[in-house]
C-alpha positions, 0 to 999 in steps of 0.5 A, a space after each residue: 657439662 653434660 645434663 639429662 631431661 627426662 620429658 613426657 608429653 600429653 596431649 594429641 601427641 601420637 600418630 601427628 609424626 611427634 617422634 619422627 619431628 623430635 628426631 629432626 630436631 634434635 639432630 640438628 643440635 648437639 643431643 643424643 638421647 631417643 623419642 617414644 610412644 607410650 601406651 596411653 597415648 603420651 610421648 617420652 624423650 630422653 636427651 642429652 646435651 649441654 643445657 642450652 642445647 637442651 632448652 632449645 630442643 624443649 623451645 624447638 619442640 614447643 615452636 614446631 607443629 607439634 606445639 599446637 598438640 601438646 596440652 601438657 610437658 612434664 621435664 625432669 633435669 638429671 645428670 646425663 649418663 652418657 650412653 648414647 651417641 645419637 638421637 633416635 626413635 625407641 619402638 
């Protein structure tokens, strides 16, 4: 069964290539969803995937370089909608 998270992240998080690392990751599981910049300085990314993939791209996030610029990670769990079929960067 397929879940959602909808996750924002704080911190130091732009222009460290966050969005272009969270791509790489997830496609090397099993989640589709897209990465973004926000206008105050936060990240957003929104995946899909089975839960044990899911948790493992938030641990894989966490265990990377990116790690060390995340001061805060705001995850929402929901049921997954479907709509996408890769992972991607979202302008």
């Amino acid at each position: 069964m397929l879940k959602r998270i909808t996750v924002r992240y704080e911190g130091r998080v732009q222009g460290v290539g966050f969005r272009f690392t969270v791509v790489n990751l997830a496609q090397t599981l099993d989640v589709a969803g897209w990465v973004k910049n926000e206008f105050d300085g936060s990240v957003s990314m929104v995946a899909e995937g089975a839960e044990d993939q899911l948790m493992s791209l938030l641990q894989a996030v966490k265990n990377s370089h990116l790690g060390r610029y995340i001061t805060n990670e705001l995850v929402r769990r929901s049921a997954a909608t479907g709509e996408f079929d890769q992972f991607s960067v979202r302008y």
